[in-house]
DOMARKE-32404 format. One line per 5 residues: number of its first residue (from 1); their letters; for each residue x, y, z of N, C-alpha, C. Coordinates in steps of 0.05 Angstrom, whole numbers, padded with zeros to 5 digits. Layout:
# residues N
NUM = A = X/Y/Z/X/Y/Z/X/Y/Z; ... .
# end
This chain:
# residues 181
1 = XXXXX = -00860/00634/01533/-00837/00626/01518/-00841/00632/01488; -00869/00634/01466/-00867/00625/01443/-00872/00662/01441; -00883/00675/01470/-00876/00701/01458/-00859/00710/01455; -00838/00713/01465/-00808/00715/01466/-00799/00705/01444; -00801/00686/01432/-00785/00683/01408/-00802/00697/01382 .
6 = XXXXX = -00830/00709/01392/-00840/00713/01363/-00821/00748/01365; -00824/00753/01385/-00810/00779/01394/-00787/00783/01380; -00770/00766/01388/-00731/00772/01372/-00736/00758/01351; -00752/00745/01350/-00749/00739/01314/-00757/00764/01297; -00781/00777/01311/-00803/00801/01295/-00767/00826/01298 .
11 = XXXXX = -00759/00828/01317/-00741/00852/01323/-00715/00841/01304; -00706/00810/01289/-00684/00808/01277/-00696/00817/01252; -00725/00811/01247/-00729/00818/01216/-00729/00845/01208; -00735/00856/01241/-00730/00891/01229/-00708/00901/01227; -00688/00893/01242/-00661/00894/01242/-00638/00898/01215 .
16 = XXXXX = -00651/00873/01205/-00636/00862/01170/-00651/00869/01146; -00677/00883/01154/-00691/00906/01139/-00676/00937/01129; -00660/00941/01156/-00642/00963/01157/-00622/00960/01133; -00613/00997/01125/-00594/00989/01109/-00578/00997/01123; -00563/00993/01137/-00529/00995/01165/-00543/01023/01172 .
21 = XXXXX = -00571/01022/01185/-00583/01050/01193/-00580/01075/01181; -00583/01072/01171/-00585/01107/01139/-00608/01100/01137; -00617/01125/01132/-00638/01127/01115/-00634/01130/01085; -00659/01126/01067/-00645/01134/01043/-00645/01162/01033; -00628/01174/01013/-00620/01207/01014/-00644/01207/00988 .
26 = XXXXX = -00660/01229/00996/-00679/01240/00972/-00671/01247/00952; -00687/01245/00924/-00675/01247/00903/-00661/01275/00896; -00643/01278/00878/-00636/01312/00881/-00665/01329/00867; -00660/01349/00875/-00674/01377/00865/-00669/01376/00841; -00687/01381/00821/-00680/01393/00791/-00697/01421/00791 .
31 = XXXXX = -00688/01439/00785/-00708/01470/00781/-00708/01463/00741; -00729/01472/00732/-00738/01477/00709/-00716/01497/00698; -00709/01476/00672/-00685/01495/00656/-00668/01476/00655; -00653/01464/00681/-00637/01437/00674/-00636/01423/00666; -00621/01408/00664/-00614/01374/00646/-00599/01381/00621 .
36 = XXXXX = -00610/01360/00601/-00593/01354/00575/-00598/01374/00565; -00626/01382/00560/-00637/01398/00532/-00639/01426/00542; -00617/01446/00523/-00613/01468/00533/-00626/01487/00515; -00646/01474/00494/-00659/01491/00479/-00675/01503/00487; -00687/01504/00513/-00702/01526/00513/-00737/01515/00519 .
41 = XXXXX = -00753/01537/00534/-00784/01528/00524/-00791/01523/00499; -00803/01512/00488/-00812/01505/00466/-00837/01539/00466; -00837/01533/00438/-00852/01551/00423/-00875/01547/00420; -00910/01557/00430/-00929/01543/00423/-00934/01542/00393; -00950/01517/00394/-00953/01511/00361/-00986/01512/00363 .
46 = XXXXX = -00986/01516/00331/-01015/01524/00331/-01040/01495/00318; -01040/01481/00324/-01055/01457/00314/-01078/01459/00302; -01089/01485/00294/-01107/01481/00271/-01094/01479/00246; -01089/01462/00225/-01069/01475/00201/-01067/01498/00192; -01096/01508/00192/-01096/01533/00171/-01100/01554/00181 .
51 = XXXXX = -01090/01554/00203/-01094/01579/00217/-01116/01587/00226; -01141/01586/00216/-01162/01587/00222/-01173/01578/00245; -01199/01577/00251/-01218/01571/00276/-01231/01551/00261; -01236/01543/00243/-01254/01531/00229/-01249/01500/00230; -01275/01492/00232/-01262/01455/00239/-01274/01450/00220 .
56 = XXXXX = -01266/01436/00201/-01247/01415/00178/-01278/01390/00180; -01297/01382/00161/-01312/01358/00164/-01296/01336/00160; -01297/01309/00176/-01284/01287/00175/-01297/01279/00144; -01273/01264/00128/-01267/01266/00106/-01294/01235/00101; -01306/01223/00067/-01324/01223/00075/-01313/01192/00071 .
61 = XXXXX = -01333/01175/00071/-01313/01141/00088/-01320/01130/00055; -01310/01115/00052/-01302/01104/00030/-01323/01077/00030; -01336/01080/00005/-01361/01055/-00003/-01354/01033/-00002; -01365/01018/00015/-01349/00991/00018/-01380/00973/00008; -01378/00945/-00007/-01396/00933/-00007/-01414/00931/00027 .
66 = XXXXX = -01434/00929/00021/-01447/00924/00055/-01457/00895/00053; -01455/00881/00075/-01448/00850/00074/-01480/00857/00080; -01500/00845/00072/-01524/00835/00088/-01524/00822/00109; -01535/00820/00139/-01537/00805/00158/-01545/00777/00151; -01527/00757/00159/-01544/00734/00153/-01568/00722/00170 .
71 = XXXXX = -01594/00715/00161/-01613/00710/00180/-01608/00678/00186; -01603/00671/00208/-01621/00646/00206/-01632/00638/00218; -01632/00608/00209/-01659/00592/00196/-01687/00592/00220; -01698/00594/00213/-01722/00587/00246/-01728/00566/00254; -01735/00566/00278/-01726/00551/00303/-01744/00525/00286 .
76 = XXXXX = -01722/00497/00297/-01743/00463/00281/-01732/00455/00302; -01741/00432/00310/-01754/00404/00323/-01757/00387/00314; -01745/00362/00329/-01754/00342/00318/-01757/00325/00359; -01775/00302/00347/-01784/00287/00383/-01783/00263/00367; -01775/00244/00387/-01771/00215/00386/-01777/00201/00418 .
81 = XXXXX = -01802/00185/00418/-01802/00169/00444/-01786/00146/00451; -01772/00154/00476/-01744/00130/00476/-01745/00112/00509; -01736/00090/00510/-01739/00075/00519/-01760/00047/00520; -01774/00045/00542/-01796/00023/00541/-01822/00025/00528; -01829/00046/00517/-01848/00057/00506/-01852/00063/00477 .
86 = XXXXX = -01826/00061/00468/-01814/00073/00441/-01835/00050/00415; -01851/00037/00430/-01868/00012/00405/-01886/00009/00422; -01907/00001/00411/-01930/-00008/00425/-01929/-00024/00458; -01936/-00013/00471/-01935/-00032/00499/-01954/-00033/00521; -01950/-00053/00533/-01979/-00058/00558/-01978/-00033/00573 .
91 = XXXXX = -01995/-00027/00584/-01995/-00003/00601/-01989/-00019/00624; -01995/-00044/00634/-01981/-00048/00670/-01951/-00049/00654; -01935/-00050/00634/-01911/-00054/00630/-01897/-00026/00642; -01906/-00004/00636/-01897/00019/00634/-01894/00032/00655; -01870/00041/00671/-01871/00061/00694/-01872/00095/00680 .
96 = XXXXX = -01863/00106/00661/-01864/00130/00655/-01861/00129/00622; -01867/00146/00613/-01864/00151/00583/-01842/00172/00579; -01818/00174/00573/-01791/00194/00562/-01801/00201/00529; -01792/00233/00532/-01790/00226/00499/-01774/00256/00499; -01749/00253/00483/-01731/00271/00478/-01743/00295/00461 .
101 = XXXXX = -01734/00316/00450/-01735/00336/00445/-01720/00347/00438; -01709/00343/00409/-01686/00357/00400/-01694/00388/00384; -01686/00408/00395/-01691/00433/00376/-01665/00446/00369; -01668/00461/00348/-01642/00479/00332/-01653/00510/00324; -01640/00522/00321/-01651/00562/00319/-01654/00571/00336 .
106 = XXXXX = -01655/00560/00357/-01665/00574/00387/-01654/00600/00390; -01659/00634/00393/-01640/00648/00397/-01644/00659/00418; -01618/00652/00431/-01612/00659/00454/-01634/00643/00483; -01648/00654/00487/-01667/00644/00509/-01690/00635/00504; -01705/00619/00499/-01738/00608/00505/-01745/00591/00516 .
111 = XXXXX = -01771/00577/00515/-01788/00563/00534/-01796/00539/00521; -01792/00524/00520/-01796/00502/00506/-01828/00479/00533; -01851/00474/00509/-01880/00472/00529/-01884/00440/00514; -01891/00425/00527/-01895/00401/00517/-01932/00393/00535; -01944/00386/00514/-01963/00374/00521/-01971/00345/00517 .
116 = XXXXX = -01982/00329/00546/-01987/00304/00536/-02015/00304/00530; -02031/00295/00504/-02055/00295/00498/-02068/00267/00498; -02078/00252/00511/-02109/00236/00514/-02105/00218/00495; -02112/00194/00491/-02123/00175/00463/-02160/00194/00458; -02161/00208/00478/-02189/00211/00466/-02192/00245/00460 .
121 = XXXXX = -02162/00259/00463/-02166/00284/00448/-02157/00299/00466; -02164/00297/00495/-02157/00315/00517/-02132/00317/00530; -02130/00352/00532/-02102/00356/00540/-02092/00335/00563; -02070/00327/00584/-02067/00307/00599/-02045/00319/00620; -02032/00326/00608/-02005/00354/00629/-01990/00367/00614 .
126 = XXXXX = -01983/00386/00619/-01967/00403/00612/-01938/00409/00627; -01918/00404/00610/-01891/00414/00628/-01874/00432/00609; -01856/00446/00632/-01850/00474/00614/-01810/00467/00623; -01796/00469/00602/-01765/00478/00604/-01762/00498/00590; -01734/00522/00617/-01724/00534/00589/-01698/00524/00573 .
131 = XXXXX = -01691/00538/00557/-01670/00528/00537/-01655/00547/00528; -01632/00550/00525/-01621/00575/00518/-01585/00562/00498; -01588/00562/00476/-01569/00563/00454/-01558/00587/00431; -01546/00588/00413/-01534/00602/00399/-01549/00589/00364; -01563/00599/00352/-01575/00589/00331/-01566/00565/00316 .
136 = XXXXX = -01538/00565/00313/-01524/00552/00301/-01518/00528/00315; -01528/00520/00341/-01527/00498/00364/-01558/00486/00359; -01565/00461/00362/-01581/00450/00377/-01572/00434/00407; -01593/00431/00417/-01600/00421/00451/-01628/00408/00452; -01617/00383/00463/-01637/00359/00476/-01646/00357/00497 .
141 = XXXXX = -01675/00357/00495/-01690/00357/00528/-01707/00331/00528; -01708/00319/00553/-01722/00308/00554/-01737/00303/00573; -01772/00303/00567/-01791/00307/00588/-01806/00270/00579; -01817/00274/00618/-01825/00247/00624/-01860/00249/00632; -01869/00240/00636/-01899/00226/00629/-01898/00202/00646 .
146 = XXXXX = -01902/00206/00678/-01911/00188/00694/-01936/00168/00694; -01929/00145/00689/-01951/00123/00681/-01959/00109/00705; -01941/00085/00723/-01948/00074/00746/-01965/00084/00763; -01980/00071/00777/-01993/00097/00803/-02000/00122/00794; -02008/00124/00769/-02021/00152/00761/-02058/00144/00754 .
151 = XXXXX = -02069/00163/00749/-02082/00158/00732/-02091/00150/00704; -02065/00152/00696/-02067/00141/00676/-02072/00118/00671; -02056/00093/00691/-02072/00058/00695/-02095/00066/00707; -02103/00080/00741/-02127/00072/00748/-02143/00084/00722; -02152/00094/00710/-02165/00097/00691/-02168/00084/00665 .
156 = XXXXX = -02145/00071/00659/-02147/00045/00639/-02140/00069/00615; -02121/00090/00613/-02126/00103/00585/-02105/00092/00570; -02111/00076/00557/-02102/00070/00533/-02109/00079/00501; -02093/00072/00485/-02098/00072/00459/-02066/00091/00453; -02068/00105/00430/-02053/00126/00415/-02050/00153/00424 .
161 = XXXXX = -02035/00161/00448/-02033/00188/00458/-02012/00213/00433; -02010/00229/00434/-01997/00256/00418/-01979/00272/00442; -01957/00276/00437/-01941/00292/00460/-01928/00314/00429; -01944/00340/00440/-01934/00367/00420/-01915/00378/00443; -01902/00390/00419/-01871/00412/00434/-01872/00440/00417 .
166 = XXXXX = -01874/00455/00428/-01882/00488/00428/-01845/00497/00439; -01843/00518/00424/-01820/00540/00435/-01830/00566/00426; -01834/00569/00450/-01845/00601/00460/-01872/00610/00440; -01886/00588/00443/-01912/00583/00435/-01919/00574/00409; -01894/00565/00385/-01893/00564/00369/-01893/00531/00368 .
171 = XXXXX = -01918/00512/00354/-01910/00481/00352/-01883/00475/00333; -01867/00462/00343/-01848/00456/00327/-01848/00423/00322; -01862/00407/00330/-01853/00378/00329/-01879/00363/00346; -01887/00338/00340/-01909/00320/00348/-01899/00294/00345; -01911/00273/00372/-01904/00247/00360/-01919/00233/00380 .
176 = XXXXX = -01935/00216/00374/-01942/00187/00376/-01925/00172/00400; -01947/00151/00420/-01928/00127/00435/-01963/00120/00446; -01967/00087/00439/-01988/00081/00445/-01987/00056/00472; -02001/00062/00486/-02012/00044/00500/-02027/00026/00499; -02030/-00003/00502/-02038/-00019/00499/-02059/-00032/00529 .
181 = X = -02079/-00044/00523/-02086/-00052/00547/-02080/-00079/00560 .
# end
């Protein structure tokens, strides 16, 4: 049944597609020479001006002040430790250490390397983001420093740790968050 109707429906749309069965008449024939313009072929023209073969040097450009590129500034940093950590605190207080990472100059793409360093000097981990801005932009990262269930309690390291921030190997920024025992 639903073929049958897709059928005379498909055969009315071709139907009222028709124009009262004509086809349409092809456009007329024109042969070269007809229409409006009874002047004639045109005349070739000669597009060198001067008659000649000789090509003409482009004329010479006109001295314009030259703007110097502006440079800027190179890539700065600044780090701030934020949350529970941000002041002196117990180490059983502490589940992780955050500390943001604000940089500016960045161009285009780099690697921004943060190290956590020791109360007693020694490197502690290293974590790596990339970062990718327009010089004139800064962008905030922020890397974390797992404390609970690390070694860092079973080991008791306390005191005054250093977390440095490098972009693309360059230190840009250092800061302080101490642990207490």
């Amino acid at each position: 049944m639903m073929r049958a109707l897709v059928a005379v429906l498909a055969g009315a749309v071709m139907v009222s597609a028709c124009s009262e069965g004509v086809s349409p008449r092809p456009p007329p024939a024109v042969t070269p020479g007809q229409g409006s313009d009874s002047a004639g072929p045109l005349e070739p023209t000669d597009v060198l001006a001067g008659g000649g073969s000789e090509v003409q040097p482009p004329p010479e450009p006109v001295d314009e002040m030259e703007v110097p590129p502006v440079e800027a500034p190179p890539p700065s940093g600044s780090a701030r430790v934020v949350g529970a950590a941000s002041g002196p605190v117990a180490l059983s207080q502490v589940e992780q250490v955050d500390v943001d990472f604000v940089v500016q100059g960045v161009r285009g793409r780099g690697v921004v390397d943060v190290e956590f360093i020791t109360p007693s000097g020694r490197p502690y981990e290293k974590q790596s983001q990339p970062v990718e801005a327009p010089p004139e932009e800064s962008r905030t990262l922020r890397f974390s420093l797992p404390v609970a269930g690390t070694l860092v309690t079973s080991s008791r390291m306390t005191g005054t740790w250093q977390v440095r921030f490098f972009l693309d190997g360059v230190q840009l920024a250092a800061t302080p968050f101490t642990l207490d025992p």
